[in-house]
Structure formats: structure tokens, C-alpha cells
SERO-4910 file (N, C-alpha, C, O; in steps of 0.05 Angstrom, whole numbers):
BEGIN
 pado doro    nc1    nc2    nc3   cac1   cac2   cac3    cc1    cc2    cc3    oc1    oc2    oc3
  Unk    A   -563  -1881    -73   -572  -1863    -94   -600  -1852    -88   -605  -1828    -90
  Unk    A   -617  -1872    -80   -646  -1860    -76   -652  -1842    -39   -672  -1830    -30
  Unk    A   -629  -1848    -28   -626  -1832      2   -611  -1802    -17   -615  -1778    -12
  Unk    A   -598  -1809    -32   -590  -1784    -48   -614  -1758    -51   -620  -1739    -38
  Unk    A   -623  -1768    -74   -651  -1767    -77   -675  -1746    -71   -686  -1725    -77
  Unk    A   -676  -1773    -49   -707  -1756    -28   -686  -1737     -7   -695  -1718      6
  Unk    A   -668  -1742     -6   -656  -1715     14   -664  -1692     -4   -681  -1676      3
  Unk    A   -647  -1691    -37   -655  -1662    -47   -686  -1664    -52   -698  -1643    -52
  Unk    A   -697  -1678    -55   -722  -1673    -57   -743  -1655    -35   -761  -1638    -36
  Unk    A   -725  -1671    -14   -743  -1652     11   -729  -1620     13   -741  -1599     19
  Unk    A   -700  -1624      7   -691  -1590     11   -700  -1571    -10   -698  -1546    -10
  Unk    A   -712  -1595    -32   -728  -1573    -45   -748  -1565    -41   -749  -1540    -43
  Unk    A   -777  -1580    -30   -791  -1581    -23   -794  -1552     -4   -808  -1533    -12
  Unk    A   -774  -1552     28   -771  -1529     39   -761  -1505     37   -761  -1487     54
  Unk    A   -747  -1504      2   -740  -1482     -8   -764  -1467    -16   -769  -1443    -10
  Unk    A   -782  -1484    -32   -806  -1477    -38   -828  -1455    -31   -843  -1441    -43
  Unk    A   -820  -1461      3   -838  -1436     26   -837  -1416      9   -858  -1406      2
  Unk    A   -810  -1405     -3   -802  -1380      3   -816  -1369    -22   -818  -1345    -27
  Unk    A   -829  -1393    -41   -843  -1376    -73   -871  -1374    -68   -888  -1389    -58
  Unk    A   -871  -1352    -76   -909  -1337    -73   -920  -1344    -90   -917  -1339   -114
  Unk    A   -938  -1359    -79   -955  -1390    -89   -986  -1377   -105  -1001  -1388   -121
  Unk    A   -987  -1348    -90  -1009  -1333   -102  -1003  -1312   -134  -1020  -1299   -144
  Unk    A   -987  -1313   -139   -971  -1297   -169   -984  -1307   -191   -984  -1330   -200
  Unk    A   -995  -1289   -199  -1007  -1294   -221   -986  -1291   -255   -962  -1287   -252
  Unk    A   -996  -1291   -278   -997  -1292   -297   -999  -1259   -311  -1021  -1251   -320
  Unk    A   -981  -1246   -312   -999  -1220   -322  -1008  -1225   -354  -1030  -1229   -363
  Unk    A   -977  -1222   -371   -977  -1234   -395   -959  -1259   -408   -937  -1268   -404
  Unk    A   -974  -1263   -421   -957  -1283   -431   -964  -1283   -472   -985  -1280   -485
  Unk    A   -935  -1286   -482   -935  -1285   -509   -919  -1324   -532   -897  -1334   -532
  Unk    A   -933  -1328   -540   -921  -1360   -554   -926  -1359   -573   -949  -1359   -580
  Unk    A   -898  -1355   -594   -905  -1366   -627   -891  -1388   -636   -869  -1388   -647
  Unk    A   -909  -1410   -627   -894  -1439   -638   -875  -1435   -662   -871  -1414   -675
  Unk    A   -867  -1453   -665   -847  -1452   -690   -852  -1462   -719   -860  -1483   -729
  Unk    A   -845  -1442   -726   -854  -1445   -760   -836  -1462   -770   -821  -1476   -758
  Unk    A   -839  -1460   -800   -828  -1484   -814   -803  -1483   -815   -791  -1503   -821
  Unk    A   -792  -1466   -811   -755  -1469   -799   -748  -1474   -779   -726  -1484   -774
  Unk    A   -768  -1466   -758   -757  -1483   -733   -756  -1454   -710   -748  -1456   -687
  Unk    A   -767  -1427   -723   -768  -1412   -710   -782  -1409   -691   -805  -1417   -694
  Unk    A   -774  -1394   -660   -801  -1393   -644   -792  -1376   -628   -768  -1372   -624
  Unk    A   -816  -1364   -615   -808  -1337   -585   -838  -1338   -573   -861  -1337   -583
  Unk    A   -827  -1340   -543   -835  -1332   -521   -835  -1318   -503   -813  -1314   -494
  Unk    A   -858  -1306   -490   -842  -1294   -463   -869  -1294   -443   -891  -1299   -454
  Unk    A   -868  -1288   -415   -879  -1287   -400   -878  -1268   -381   -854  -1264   -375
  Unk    A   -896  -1251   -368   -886  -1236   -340   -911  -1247   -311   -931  -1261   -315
  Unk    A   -905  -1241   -295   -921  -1253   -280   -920  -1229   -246   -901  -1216   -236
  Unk    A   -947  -1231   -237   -949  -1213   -214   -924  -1212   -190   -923  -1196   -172
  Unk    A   -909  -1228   -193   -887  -1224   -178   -860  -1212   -183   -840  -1212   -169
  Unk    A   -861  -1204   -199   -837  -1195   -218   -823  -1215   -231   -800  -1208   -238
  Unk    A   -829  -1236   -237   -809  -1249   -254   -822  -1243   -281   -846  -1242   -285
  Unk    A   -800  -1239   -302   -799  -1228   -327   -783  -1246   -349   -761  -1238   -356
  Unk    A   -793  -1268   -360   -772  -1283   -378   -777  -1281   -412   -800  -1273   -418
  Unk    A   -766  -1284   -426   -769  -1285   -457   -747  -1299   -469   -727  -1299   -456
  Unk    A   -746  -1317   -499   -733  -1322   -505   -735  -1327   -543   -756  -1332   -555
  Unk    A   -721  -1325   -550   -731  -1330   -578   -708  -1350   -597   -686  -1347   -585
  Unk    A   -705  -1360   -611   -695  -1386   -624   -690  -1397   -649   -686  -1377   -663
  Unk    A   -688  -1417   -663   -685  -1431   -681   -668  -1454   -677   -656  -1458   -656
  Unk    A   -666  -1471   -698   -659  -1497   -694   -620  -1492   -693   -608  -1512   -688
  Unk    A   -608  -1473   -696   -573  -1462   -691   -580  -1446   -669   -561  -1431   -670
  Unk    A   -591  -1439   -653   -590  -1431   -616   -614  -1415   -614   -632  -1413   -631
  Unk    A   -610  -1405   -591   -631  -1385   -566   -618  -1364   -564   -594  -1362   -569
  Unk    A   -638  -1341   -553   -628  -1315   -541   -654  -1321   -524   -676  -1331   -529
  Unk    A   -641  -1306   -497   -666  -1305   -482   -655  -1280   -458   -633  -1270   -458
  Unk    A   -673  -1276   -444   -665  -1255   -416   -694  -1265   -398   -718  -1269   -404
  Unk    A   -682  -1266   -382   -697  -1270   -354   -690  -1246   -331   -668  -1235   -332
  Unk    A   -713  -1237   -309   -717  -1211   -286   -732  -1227   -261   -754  -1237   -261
  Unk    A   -716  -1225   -242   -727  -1225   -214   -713  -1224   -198   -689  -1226   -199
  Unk    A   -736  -1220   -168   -725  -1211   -144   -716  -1233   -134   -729  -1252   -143
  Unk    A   -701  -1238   -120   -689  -1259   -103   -700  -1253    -72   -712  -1234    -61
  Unk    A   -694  -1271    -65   -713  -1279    -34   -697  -1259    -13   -707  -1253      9
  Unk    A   -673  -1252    -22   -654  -1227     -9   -666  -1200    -24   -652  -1181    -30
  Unk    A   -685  -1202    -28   -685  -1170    -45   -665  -1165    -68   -666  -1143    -78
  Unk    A   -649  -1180    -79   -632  -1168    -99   -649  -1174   -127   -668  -1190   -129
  Unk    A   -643  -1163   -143   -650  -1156   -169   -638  -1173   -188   -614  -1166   -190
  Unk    A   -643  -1188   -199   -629  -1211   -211   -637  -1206   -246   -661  -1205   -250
  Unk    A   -620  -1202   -268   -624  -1192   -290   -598  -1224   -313   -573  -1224   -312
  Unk    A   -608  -1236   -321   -591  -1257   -331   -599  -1256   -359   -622  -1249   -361
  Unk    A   -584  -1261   -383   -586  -1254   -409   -562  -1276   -424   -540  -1280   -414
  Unk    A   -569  -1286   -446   -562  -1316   -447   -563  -1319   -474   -582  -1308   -485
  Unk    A   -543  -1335   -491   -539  -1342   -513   -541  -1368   -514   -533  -1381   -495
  Unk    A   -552  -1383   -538   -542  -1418   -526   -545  -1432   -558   -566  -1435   -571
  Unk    A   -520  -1439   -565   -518  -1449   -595   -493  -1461   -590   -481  -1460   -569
  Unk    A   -480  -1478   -617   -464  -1496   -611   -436  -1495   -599   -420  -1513   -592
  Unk    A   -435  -1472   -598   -408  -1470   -577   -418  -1475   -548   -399  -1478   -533
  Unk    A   -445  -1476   -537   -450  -1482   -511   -476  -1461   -504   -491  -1451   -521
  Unk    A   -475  -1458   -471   -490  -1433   -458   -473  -1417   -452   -450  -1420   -444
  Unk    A   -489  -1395   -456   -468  -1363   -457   -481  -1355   -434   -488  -1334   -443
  Unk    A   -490  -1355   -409   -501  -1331   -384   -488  -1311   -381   -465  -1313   -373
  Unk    A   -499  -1286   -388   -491  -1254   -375   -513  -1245   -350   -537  -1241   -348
  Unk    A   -488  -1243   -332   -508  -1224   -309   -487  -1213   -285   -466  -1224   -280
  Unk    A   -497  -1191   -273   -475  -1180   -253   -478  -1202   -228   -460  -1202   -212
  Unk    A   -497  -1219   -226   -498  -1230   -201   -477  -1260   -201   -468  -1273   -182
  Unk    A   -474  -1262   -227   -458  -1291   -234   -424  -1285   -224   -414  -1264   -232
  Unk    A   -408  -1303   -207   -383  -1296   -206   -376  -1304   -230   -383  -1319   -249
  Unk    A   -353  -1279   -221   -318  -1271   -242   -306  -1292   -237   -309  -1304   -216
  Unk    A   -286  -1302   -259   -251  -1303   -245   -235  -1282   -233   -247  -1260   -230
  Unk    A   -214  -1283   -226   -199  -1260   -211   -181  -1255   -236   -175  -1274   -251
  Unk    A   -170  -1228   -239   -156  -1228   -259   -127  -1235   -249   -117  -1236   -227
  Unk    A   -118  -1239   -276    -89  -1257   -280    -70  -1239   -274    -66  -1218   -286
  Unk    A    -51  -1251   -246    -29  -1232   -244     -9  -1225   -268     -1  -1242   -285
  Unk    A     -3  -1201   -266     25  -1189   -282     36  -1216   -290     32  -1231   -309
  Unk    A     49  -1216   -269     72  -1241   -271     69  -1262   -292     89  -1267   -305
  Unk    A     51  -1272   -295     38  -1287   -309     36  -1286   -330     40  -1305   -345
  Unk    A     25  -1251   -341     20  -1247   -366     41  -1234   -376     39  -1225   -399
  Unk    A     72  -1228   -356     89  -1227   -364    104  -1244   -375    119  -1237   -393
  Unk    A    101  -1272   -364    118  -1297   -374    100  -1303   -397    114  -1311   -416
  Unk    A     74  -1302   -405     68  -1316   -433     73  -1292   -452     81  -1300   -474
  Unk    A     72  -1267   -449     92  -1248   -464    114  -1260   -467    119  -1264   -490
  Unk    A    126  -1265   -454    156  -1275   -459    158  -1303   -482    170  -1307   -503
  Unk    A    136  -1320   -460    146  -1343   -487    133  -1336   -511    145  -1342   -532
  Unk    A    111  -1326   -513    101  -1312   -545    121  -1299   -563    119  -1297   -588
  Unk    A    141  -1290   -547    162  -1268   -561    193  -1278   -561    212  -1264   -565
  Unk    A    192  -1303   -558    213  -1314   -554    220  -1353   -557    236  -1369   -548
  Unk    A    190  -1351   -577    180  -1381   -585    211  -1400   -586    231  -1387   -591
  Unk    A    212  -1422   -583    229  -1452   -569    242  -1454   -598    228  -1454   -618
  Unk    A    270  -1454   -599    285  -1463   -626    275  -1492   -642    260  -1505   -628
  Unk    A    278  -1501   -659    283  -1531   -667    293  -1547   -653    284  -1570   -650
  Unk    A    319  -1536   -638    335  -1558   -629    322  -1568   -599    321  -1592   -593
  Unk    A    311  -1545   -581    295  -1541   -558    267  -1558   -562    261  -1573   -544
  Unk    A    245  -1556   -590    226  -1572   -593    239  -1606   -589    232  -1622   -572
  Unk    A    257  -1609   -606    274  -1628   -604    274  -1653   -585    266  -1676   -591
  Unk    A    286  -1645   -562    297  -1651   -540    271  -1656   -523    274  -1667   -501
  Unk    A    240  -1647   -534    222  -1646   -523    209  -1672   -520    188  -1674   -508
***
């Protein structure tokens, strides 16, 4: 477990190179949370990363902006309350959509639901 470990520790370590260690702070905004539990933040900083989020004690909304170490443009936007985390972004994979076939046969059994005697036997 601890060879586990310090392995990711070091591959993080040499991921690290690639963040610009000189980025400053441009702005930054914090309103702790009031007596319900409300609160919002956000930050931008000389490198282009751009995050905000705002809250209460039933979930988050937030959006996060930056460049990736490939040049791509990374834009992520996020819900998070008790059904789970919600992430929107074009860079996140899809599923593939569902063949015909497929959504031909649950058409079918939708439209042609199992007798009594068929649950039955089940």
C-alpha cells in the first residue's frame, strides 16, 4: 500500500513541472456563510484559471476556466446536491448512443407489457 503511495506521489510530483509556479492571484472574492449556511466564492489568477462557486447547506453551483498543458480550453460547470455531482463540459466523454435495435426492442416490450400468466411462470 505505501509502494502504492510514494509511486503516485512522485508521478505527481513530476506532473507538477508543467504548473507555472510564478501565477499570481489577480482577484479573488469570499462570502463566508451566513446564518443559513450560504456562501460564494471565486477566484481568477494570472494564468488563466478562472473558478467560482456558490452554495448552501442542499448543494453547490460552481464553473471553473483553464488552459490545459495541450493548449485546449477547458470550461467545466457543475451542480452538486443530493442526487450526487452533476459535471458539464465539452471536454468530459459521452456514451455512444444506443443502437436502433435496442431502442426498438424496449419499444416493444413497453408496448407489449408480460401477461399475468407470463409474470407467473417468472
Amino acid at each position: 500500500m505505501y509502494k502504492y503511495l510514494f509511486c503516485l506521489a512522485l508521478i505527481g510530483c513530476a506532473c507538477a513541472d508543467n504548473i507555472n509556479k510564478d501565477a499570481q492571484i489577480r482577484s479573488f472574492q469570499n462570502e463566508a456563510s451566513d446564518a443559513e449556511g450560504n456562501y460564494q466564492f471565486a477566484y481568477e489568477t494570472s494564468n488563466g484559471i478562472q473558478y467560482q462557486e456558490a452554495g448552501n447547506p442542499n448543494g453547490a453551483r460552481g464553473a471553473l476556466a483553464y488552459v490545459s498543458p495541450e493548449g485546449e480550453h477547458i470550461s467545466l460547470s457543475y451542480t452538486a446536491d443530493e442526487e450526487g455531482f452533476h459535471p458539464v463540459g465539452d471536454h468530459l466523454p459521452t456514451p455512444p448512443p444506443v443502437p436502433a435495435y435496442i431502442l426498438r426492442a424496449l419499444e416493444y416490450i413497453r408496448t407489449h407489457p408480460p401477461s399475468p400468466a407470463q409474470k407467473d411462470q417468472q
